[in-house]
C-alpha positions in Angstrom: -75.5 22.5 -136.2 -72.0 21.5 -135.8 -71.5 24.3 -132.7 -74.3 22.8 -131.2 -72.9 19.5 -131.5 -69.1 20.3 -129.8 -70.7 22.3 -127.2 -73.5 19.8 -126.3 -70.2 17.1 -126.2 -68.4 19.5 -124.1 -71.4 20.0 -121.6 -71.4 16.1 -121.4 -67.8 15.7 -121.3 -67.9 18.4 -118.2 -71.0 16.4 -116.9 -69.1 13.4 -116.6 -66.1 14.6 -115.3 -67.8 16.3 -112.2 -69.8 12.9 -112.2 -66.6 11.0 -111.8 -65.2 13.7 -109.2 -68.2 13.5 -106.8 -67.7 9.8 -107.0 -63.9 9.5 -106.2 -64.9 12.6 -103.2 -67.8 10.0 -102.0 -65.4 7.2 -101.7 -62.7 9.3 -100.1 -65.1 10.2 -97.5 -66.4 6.8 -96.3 -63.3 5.4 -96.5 -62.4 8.0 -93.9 -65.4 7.4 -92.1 -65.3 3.4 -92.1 -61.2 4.1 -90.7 -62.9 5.2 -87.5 -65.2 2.9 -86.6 -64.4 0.1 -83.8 -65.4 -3.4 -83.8 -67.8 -2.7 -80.8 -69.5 0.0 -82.4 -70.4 -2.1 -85.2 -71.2 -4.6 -82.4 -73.3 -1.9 -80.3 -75.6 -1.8 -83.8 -76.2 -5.5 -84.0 -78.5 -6.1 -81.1 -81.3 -8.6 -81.3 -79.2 -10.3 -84.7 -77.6 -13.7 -84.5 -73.8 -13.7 -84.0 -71.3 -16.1 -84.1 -67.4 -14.8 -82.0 -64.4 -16.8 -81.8 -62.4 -16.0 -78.5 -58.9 -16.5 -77.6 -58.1 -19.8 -77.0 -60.3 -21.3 -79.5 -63.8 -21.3 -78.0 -66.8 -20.4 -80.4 -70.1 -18.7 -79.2 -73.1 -18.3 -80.9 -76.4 -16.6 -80.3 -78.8 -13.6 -80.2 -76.9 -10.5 -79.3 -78.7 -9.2 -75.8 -76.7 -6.1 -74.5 -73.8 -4.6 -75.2 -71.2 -2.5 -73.0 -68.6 -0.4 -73.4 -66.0 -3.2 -73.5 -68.3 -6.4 -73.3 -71.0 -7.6 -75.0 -73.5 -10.8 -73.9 -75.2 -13.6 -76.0 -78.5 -15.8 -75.6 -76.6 -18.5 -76.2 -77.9 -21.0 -78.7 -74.9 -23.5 -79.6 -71.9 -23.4 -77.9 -68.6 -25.3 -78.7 -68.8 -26.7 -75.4 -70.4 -30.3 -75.8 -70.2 -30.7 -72.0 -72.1 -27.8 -71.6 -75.7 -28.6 -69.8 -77.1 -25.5 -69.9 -76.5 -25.0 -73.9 -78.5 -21.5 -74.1 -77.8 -20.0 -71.2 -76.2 -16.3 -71.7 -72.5 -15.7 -72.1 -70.6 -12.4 -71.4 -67.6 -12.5 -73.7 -65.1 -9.7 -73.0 -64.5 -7.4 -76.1 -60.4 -8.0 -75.6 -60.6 -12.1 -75.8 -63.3 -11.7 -79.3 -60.9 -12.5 -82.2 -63.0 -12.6 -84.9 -66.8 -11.9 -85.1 -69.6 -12.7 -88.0 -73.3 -11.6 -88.3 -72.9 -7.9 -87.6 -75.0 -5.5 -89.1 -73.5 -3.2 -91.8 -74.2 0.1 -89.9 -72.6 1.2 -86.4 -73.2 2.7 -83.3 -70.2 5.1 -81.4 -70.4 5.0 -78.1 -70.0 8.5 -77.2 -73.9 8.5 -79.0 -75.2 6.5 -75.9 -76.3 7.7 -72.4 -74.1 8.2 -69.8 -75.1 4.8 -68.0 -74.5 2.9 -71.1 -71.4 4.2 -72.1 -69.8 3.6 -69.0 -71.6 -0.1 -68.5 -68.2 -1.9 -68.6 -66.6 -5.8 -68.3 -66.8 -5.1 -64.2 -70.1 -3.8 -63.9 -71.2 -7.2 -65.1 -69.4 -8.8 -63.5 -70.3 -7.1 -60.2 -73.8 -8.3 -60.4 -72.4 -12.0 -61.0 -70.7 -11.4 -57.7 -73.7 -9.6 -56.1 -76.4 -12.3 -57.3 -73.9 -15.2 -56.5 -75.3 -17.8 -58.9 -72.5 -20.7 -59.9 -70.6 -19.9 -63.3 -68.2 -21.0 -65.6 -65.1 -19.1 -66.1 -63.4 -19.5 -69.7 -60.0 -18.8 -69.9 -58.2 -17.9 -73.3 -54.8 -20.3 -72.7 -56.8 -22.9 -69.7 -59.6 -24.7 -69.2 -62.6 -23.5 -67.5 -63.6 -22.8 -63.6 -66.4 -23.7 -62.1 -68.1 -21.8 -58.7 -69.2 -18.4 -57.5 -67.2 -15.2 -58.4 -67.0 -13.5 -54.7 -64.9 -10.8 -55.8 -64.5 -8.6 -59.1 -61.4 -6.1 -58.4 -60.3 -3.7 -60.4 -58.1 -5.8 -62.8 -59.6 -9.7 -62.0 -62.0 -11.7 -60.2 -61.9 -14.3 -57.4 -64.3 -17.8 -58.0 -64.8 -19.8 -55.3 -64.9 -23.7 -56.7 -66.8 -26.3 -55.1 -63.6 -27.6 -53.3 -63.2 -24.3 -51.4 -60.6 -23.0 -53.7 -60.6 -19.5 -54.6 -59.0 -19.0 -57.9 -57.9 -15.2 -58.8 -58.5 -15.1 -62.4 -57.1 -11.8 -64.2 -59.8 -10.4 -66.6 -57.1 -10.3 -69.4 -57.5 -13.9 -69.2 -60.9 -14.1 -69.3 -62.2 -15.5 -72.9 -66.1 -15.9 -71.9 -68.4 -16.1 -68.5 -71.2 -18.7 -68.5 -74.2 -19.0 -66.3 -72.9 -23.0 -64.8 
């Protein structure tokens, strides 16, 4: 009996130890894992859920994540920070570089290399192309001034050109850019 009872401890003894070692290899492993994982993949997995992003310069947007690209994402707005905003839901395309904090995202992620060729190269100037291309009036946030107002006629390589309503055409570079709101 007494055999039986040292190696029956030993077998658990042994049990818990490779217990305790798969553990600490499990944790190793997603810690790995979580190490290489961006803020937009974890962004790209959130569609449809509620988000709330802070952007440079202090503006807050909140609302139903609608599509994401490469290195933007855009939000059916449904409270803004902007009182003087009229159109209060109206979507916003914030650039991933002005985001400075983000909350509501779903726990999982999605890399981008895992997305079709269209969507993986769907970046900030593609969007803003087909601002320029429908030529509907927007609102320009920049991260360290206050907003413009008109048509974006021009989205270069590194900026974009807005037309106000005085005839003014502002060349805005996109690293400046916090948001872009339908006006």
């Amino acid at each position: 009996m007494r055999w039986e009872r040292l190696w029956s401890d030993l077998e658990q003894q042994a049990e818990a130890l490779d217990r305790d070692e798969l553990a600490a290899e499990v944790h190793d492993r997603t810690v790995i894992e979580q190490s290489s994982v961006q803020l937009m993949d974890r962004v790209r997995a959130s569609l449809g859920l509620r988000l709330r992003c802070d952007v440079a310069g202090g503006g807050r947007w909140q609302g139903v994540l609608l599509g994401v690209g490469s290195n933007w994402f855009a939000l059916a707005r449904s409270d803004t920070s902007d009182a003087s905003d009229a159109h209060g839901h109206a979507p916003v395309i914030l650039p991933s570089v002005a985001v400075t904090a983000v909350a509501g995202l779903a726990p999982r992620a999605v890399m981008l290399d895992a997305l079709g060729p269209v969507a993986r190269r769907s970046t900030l100037a593609m969007a803003l192309r087909r601002l320029v291309e429908a030529g509907e009036r927007v609102q320009v946030h920049r991260s360290q001034a206050s907003p413009l107002s008109g048509r974006l006629t021009v989205c270069g390589q590194d900026y974009v050109e807005l037309c106000d309503d005085d005839a003014v055409t502002w060349s805005v570079p996109t690293a400046a850019l916090g948001a872009v709101t339908m006006a």
